[in-house]
C-alpha positions in Angstrom: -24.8 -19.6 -18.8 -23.5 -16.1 -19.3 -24.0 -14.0 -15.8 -25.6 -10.6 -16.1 -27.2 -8.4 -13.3 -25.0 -9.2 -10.9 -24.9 -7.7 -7.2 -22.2 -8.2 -4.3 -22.9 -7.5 -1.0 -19.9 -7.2 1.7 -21.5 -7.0 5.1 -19.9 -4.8 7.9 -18.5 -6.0 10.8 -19.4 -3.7 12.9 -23.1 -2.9 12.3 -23.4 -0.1 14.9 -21.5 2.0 13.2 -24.0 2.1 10.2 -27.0 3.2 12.5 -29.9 4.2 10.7 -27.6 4.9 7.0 -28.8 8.1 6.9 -25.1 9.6 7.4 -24.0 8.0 3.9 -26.6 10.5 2.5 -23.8 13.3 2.3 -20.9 10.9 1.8 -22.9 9.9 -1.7 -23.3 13.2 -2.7 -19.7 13.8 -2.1 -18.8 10.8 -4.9 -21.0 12.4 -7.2 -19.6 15.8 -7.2 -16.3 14.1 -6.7 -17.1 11.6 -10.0 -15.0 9.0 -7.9 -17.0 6.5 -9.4 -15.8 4.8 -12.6 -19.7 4.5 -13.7 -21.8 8.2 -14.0 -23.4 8.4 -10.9 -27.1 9.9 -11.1 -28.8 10.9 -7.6 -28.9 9.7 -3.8 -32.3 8.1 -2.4 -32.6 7.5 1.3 -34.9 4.3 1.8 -33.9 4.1 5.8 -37.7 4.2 6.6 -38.3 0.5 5.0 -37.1 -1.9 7.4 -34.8 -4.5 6.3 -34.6 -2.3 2.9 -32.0 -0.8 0.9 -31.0 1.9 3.0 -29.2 4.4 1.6 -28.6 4.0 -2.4 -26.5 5.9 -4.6 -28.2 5.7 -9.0 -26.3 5.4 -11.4 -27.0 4.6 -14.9 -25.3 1.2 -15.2 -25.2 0.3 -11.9 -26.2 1.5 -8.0 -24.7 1.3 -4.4 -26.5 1.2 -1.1 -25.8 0.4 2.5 -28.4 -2.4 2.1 -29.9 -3.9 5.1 -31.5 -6.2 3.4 -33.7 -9.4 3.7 -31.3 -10.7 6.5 -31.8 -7.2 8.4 -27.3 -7.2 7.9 -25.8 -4.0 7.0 -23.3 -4.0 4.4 -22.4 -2.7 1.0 -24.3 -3.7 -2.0 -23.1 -2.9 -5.5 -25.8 -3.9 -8.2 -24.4 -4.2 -11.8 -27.9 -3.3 -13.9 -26.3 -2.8 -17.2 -24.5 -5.5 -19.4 -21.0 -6.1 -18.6 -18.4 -7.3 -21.5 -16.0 -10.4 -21.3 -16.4 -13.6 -19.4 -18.6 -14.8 -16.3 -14.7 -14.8 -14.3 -14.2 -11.3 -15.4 -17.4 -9.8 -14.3 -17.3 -11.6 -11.4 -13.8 -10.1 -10.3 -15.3 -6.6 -11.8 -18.6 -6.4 -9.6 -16.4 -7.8 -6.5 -14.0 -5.2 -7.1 -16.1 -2.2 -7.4 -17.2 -3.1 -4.0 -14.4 -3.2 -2.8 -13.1 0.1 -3.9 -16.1 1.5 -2.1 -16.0 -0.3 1.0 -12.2 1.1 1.1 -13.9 4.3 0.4 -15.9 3.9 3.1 -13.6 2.9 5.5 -11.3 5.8 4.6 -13.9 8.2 4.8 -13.0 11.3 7.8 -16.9 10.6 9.2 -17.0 6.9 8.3 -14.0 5.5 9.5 -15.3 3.6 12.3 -16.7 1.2 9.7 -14.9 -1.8 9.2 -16.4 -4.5 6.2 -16.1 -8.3 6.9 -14.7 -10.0 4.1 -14.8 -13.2 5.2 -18.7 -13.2 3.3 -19.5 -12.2 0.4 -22.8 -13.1 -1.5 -23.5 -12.8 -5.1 -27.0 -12.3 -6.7 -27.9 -12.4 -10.4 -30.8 -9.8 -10.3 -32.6 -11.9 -12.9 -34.7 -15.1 -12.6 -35.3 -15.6 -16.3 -31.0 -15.5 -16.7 -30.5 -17.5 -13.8 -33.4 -19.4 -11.8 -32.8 -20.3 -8.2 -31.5 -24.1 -8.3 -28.8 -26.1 -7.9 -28.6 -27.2 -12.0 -27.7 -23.2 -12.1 -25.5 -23.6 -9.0 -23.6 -26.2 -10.8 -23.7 -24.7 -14.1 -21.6 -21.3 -12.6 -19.7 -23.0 -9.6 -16.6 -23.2 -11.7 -16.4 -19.6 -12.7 -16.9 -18.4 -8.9 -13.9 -21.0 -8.1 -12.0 -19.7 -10.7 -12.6 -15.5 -10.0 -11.9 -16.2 -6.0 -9.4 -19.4 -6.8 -6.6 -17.5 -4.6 -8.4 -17.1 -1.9 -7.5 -19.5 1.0 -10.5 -21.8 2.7 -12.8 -20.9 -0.1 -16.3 -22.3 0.1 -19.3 -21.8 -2.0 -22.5 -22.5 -1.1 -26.3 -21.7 -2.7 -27.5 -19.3 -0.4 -30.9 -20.7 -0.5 -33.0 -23.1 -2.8 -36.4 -21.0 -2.5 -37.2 -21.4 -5.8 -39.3 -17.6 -5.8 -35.7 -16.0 -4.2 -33.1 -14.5 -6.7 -30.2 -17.3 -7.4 -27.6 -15.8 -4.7 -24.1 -17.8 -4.0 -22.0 -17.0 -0.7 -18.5 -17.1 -0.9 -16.3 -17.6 2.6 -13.2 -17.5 3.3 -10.5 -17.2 5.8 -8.9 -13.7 5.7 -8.9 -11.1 7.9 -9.3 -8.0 6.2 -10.4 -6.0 2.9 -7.1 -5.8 1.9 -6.7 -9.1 1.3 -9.6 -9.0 -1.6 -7.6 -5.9 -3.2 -5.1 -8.1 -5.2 -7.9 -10.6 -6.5 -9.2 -8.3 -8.4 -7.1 -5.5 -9.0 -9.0 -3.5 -7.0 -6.5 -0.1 -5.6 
């Protein structure tokens, strides 16, 4: 099964310092005008009206980044890969985690956003497609090993279906025990 479509959300530790999202609305401009982005970065949309939506998102033509709240009403950063991705299911697995990655570290290095701090401990990846990749545990099984094998140096590692809702995009959550951002850097190259 070849993974396409893939999205990572890394939730925030500290939700109150997202508030409403709206104040990522300038910091999303800035990457634009900045191109700090390795993919070319299109507009900035502020969905912080819909509860339990995508927030704040940043378009791009092969891919997009929001503060997401979300179904589970969780602030975090959401990267969603839309366009295809070359090389293996490990590969784009370490590439979507690592793009988040370099934009939480963005984030958290940002002059008004520094008060944000991103919980890696959980991570949770969605293929945006239920034709690629329906919601069971045959597809659980079928991809399992290539999640072990992007995150294999990760210590306490545990993957889990996030739900077997068979309507629900497939979603796996990764935990682990480390502390910090930092520690998902190395994994995947991320600077």
């Amino acid at each position: 099964m070849t993974l396409e479509h893939l999205n990572v959300k890394i939730f925030v530790k500290n939700p109150e310092s997202i508030g409403d999202g709206t104040e990522f609305v300038n910091m999303f401009h800035e990457w634009i005008q900045g191109g700090v982005c390795s993919e070319l970065m299109l507009d900035v949309a502020d969905y912080s009206h819909v509860p339990a939506g995508p927030g704040v998102m940043l378009i791009g033509h092969d891919a997009n980044y929001s503060i997401d709240f979300g179904d589970e009403n969780r602030p975090g950063l959401l990267f969603n890969r839309k366009d295809k991705l070359t090389g293996d299911n490990v590969s784009r697995i370490k590439h979507v985690l690592g793009q988040a990655v370099l934009a939480c570290d963005r984030i958290q290095k940002h002059k008004n956003h520094s008060k944000v701090v991103f919980d890696p401990t959980t991570v949770i990846f969605t293929v945006n497609d239920r034709m690629l990749a329906p919601n069971s545990q045959a597809t659980f099984e079928a991809t399992k090993a290539d999640f072990q094998a992007a995150l294999a140096n990760l210590p306490g590692l545990e993957l889990s279906l996030l739900s077997t809702e068979p309507r629900e995009r497939f979603a796996v959550k990764a935990t682990a025990k480390i502390a910090s951002l930092a520690e998902l850097s190395p994994l995947v190259g991320a600077q």
